[in-house]
C-alpha positions as CSV (number, residue, x, y, z in Angstrom):
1,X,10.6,5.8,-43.6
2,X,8.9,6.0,-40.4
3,X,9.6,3.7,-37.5
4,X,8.0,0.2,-37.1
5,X,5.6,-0.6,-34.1
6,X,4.9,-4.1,-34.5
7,X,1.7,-5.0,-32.5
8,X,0.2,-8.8,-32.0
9,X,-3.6,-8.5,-31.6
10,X,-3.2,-12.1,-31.6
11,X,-1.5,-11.7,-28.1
12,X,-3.7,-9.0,-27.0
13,X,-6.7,-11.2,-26.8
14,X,-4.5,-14.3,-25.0
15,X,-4.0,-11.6,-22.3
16,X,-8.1,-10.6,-22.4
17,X,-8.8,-14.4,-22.2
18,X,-6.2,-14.6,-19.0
19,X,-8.1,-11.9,-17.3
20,X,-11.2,-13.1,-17.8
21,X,-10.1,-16.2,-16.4
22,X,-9.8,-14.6,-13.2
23,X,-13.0,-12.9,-13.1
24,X,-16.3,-14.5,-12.0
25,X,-18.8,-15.5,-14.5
26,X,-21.3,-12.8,-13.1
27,X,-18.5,-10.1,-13.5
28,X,-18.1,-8.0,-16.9
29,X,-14.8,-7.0,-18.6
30,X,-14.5,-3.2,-19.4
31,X,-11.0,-2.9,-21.6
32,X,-9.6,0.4,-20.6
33,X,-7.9,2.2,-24.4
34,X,-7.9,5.6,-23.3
35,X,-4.3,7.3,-24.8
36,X,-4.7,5.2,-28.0
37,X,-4.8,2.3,-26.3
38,X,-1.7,3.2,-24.1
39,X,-0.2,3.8,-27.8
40,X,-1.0,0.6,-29.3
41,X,-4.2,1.9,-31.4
42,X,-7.1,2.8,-29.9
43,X,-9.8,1.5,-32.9
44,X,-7.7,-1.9,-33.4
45,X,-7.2,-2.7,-30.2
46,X,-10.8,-2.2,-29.6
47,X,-12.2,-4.0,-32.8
48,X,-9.6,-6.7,-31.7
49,X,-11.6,-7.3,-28.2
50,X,-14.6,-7.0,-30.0
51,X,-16.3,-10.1,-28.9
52,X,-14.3,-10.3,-25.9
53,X,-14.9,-7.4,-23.5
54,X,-18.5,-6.1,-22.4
55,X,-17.1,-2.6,-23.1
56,X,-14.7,-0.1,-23.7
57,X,-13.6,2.9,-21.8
58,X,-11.8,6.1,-22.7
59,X,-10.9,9.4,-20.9
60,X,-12.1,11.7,-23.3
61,X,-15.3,11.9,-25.4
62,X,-13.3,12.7,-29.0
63,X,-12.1,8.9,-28.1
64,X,-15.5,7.6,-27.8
65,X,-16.3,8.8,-31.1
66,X,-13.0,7.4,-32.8
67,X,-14.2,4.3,-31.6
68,X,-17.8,4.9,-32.8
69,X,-16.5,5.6,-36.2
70,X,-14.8,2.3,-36.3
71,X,-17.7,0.3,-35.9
72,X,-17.7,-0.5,-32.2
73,X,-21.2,-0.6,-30.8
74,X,-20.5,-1.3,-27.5
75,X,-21.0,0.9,-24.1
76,X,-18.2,3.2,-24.4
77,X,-17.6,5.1,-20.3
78,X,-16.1,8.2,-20.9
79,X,-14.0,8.4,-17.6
80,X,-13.1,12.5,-17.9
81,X,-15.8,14.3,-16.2
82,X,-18.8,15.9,-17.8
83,X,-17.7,19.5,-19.3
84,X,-20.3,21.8,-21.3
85,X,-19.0,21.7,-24.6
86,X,-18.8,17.8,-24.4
87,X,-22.6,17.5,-23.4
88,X,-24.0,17.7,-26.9
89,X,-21.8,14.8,-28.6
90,X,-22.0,12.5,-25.6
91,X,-25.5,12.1,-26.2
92,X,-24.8,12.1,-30.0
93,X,-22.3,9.7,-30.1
94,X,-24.5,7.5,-27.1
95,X,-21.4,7.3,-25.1
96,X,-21.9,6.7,-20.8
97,X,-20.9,9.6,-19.3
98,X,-19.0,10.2,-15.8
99,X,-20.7,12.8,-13.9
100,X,-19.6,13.5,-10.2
101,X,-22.4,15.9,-8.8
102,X,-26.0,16.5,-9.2
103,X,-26.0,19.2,-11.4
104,X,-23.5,17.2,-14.6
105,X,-26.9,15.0,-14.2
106,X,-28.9,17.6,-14.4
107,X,-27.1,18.7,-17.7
108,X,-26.6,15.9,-19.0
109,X,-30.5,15.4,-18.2
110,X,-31.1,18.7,-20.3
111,X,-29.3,17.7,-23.1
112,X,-31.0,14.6,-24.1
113,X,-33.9,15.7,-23.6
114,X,-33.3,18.3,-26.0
115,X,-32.0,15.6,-28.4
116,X,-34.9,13.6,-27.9
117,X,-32.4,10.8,-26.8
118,X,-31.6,8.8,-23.4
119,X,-28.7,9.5,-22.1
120,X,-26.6,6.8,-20.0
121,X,-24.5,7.8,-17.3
122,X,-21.7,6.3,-14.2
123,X,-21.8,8.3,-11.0
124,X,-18.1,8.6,-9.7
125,X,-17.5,7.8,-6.5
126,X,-14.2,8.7,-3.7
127,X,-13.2,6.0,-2.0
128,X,-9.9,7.2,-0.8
129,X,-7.9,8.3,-4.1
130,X,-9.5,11.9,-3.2
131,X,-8.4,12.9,-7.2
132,X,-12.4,12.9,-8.1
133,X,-15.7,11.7,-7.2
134,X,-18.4,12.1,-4.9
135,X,-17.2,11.9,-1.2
136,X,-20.3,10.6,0.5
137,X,-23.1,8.2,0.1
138,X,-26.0,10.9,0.8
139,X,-24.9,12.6,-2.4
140,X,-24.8,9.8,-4.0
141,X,-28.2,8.2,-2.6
142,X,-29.5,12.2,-3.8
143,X,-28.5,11.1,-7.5
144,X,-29.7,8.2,-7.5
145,X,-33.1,9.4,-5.9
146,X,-33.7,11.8,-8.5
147,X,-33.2,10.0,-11.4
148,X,-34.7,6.9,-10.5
149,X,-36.5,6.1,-13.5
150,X,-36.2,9.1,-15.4
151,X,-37.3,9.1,-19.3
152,X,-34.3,11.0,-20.5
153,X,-31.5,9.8,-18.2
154,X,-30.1,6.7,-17.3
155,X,-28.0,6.5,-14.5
156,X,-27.2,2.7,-14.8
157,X,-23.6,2.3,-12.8
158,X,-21.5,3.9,-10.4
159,X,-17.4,3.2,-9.9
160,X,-14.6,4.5,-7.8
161,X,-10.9,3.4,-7.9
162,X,-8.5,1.9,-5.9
163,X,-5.2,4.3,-5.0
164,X,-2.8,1.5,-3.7
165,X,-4.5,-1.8,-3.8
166,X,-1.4,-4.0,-3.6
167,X,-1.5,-2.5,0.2
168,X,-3.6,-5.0,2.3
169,X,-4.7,-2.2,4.8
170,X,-5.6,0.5,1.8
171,X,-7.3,-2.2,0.0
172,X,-9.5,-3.5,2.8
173,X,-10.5,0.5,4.0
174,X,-11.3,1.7,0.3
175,X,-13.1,-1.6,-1.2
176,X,-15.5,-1.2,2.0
177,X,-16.3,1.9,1.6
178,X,-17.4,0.9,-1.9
179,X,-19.2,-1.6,-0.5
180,X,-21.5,0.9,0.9
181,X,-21.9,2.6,-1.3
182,X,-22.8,-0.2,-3.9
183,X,-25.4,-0.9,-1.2
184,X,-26.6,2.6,-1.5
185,X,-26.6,2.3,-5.3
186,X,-28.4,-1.2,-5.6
187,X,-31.6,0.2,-3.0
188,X,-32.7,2.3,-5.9
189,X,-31.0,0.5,-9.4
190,X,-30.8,-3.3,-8.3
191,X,-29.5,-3.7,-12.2
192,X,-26.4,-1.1,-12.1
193,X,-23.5,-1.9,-12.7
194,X,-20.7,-1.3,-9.7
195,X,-16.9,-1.5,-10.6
196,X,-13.8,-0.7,-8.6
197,X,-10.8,-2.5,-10.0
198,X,-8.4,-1.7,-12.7
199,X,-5.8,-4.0,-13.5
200,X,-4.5,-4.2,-9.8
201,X,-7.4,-4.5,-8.2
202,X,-7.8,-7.5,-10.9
203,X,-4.7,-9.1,-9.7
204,X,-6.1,-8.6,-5.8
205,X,-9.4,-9.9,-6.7
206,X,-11.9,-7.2,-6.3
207,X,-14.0,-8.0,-8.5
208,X,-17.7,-6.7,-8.0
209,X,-20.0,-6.3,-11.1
210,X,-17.1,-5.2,-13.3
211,X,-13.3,-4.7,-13.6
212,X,-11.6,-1.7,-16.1
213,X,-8.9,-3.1,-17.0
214,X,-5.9,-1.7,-19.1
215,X,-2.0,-2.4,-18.8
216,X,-2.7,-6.3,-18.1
217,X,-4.0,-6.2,-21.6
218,X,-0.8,-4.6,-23.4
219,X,1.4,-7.1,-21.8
220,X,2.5,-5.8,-17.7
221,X,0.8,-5.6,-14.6
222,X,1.0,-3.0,-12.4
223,X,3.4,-4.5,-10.2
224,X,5.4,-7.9,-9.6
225,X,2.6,-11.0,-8.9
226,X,2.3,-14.6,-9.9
227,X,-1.3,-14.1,-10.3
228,X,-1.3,-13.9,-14.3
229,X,0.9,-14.1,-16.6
230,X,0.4,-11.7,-19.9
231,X,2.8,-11.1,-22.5
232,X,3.9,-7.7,-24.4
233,X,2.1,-7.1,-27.6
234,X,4.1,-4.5,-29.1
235,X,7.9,-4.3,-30.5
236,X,9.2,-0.7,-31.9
237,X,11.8,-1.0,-34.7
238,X,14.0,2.3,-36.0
239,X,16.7,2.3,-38.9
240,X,20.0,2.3,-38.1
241,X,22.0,5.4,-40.0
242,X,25.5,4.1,-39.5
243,X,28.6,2.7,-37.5
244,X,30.7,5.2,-36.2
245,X,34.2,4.4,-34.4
246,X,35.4,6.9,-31.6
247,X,38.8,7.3,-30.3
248,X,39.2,7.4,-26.3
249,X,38.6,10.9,-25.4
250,X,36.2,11.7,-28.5
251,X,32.5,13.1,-27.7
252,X,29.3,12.2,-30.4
253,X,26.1,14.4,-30.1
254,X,24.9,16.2,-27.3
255,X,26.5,16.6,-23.7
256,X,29.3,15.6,-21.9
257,X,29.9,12.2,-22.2
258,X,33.2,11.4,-23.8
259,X,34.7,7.9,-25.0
260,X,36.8,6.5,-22.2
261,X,38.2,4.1,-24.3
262,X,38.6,3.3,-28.3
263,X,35.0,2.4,-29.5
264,X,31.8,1.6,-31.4
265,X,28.8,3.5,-31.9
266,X,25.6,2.9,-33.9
267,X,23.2,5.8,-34.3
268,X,19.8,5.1,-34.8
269,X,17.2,7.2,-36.3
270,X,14.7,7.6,-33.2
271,X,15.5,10.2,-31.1
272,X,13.1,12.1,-28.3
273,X,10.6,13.5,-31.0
274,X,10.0,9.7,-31.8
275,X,8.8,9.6,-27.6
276,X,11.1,8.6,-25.2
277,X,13.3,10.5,-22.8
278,X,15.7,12.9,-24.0
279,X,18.8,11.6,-21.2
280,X,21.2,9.1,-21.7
281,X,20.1,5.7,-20.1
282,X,22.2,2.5,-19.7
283,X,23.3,1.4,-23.3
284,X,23.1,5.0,-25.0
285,X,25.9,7.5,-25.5
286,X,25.1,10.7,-24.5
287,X,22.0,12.6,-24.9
288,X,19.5,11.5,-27.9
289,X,19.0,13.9,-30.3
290,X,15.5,15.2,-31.8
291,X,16.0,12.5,-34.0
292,X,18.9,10.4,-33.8
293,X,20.1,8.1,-30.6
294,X,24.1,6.7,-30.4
295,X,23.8,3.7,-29.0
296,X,25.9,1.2,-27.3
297,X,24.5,-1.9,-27.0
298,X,23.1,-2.6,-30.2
299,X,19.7,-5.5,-30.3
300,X,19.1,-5.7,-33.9
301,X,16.2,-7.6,-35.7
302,X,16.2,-8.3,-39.3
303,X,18.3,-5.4,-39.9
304,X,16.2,-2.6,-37.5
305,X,17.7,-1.3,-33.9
306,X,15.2,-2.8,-32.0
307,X,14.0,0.2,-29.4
308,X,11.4,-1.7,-27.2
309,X,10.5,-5.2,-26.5
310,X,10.0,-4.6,-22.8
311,X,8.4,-1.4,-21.5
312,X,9.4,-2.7,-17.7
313,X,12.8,-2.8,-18.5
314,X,12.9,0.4,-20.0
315,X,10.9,1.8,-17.3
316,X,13.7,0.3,-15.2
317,X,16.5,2.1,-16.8
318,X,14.5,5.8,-16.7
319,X,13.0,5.2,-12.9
320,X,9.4,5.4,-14.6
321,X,6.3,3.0,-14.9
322,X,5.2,1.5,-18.2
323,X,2.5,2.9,-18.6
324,X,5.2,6.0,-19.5
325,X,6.9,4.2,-22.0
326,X,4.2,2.7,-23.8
327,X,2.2,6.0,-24.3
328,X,5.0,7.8,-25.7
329,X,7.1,5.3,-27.5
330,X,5.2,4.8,-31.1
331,X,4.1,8.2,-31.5
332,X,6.1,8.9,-34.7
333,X,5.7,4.7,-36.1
334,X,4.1,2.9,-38.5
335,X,2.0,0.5,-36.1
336,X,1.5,-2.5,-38.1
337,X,-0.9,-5.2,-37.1
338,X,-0.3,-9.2,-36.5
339,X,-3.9,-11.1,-36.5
């Protein structure tokens, strides 16, 4: 018996509908499910927004085609840049491409042509992250220049991405940079489509002509704000194997943690093959096992250990971020589906 990932789509569109509650009418939702949907389920997450978000993006072109094969029609960005071997099913597959110099255009160019099919395409754009992009508007004014209206490639947006925005002084410097360079963009495409903000830049209210937006929609923001309120959509559930008692001085799986007192154990089948972090954490004794966890502060629901209800207090107790947890913490369930 696997593990039990219970997800709400139900809930996963109340938080869509909050964000878009922020946003201006004018200003599209992308829903970011890159990493299986932060390990909620990449094709019903997506199917789930269906009618809600304007389009989908995902880092890597084999998840644009998941999502193609599950019946989602909608723009799909790939955010990963443009590699050789991915040119032919990025066409294929009409996903947007992100291409970060002249020459990924002039592939990507190639490549349609040679399918006999338009290709669409985002230009990346550093506004201060310095992890990818193109670093000035020249280059990008060049891109734009050259494919101005060309019959086998599209070049209908351009985004960059914002490293700190809860930082006032970060914020300001890196969205007006963008701003330039949205300037730039909109001399030759007046119709493009300019994004900056994932979910933080959301909650800061930078909006432009469209927001990416991922963790708000599985239940957390990015860090602590009043601005929205969204709640977790997924629980994860494991068996419990037995009770076992210790005497003080006694020791139970790996390491060196040893009863300091008579006491109760209950070890659950989920261990760090099942995704989270091999060290002991508040509430756990000792190390988990490949598959097994003693715990000591048992939550139970309906009979299951309940592993996760709250990726931020998790994240908490191992010093991470949620996005972490969340990625890693279903990877051997059952994800089962409330609608």
């Amino acid at each position: 018996m696997l593990n039990k990932a219970v997800i709400d789509l139900r809930v996963l569109k109340e938080n869509a509908t909050a964000v878009k509650g922020l946003l201006p009418n004018s200003t599209k939702l992308c829903a970011v499910v890159k990493a299986d949907a932060y390990g909620h389920g990449a094709e019903e997450c997506a199917n789930a927004l269906y009618k809600i978000a304007d389009c989908f993006a995902v880092a890597l072109v084999e998840e644009g085609i998941k999502l193609r094969l599950s019946g989602i029609d909608n723009e799909i960005l790939v955010l990963s840049p443009v590699y050789p071997f991915d040119l032919e099913n990025l066409v294929r597959y009409n996903l947007t491409a992100t291409i970060f110099s002249l020459e990924d255009a002039i592939l990507l160019c190639h490549q349609a042509k040679r399918q006999g099919k338009r290709a669409r395409a985002h230009v990346k754009f550093n506004c201060g992250m310095n992890r990818q992009g193109i670093d000035t508007t020249t280059e990008l004014e060049n891109i734009f220049k050259e494919f101005s209206g060309d019959k086998w490639l599209d070049i209908c947006g351009m985004y960059g991405h914002l490293s700190n925005p809860q930082n006032k002084n970060s914020l300001k410097r890196e969205q007006n940079k963008f701003l330039l360079a949205n300037n730039c963009v909109k001399r030759y495409n007046n119709k493009a489509i300019c994004h900056l903000s994932s979910s933080g830049g959301v909650i800061e209210g930078a909006f432009f002509d469209m927001v990416r937006v991922g963790i708000l929609l599985y239940g957390y923001t990015p860090y602590k704000t009043d601005a929205i309120d969204v709640k977790p959509i997924m629980k994860i559930y494991a068996p419990i194997i037995r009770e076992r008692n210790l005497k003080k001085g006694d020791s139970a799986l790996y390491g060196t943690c040893r009863a300091k007192a008579d006491q109760k154990i209950n070890l659950v089948r989920y261990g760090y093959a099942d995704g989270l972090f091999r060290r002991a954490t508040i509430g756990q004794f000792n190390n988990r096992c490949m598959d097994v966890t003693a715990v000591t502060d048992i939550k139970k629901e309906n009979g299951f250990f309940v592993v996760l209800s709250s990726a931020k207090d998790l994240a908490d107790k191992y010093g991470t971020i949620s996005y972490e947890i969340l990625v890693k913490s279903a990877v051997r369930a059952e994800k089962i589906y409330l609608r």
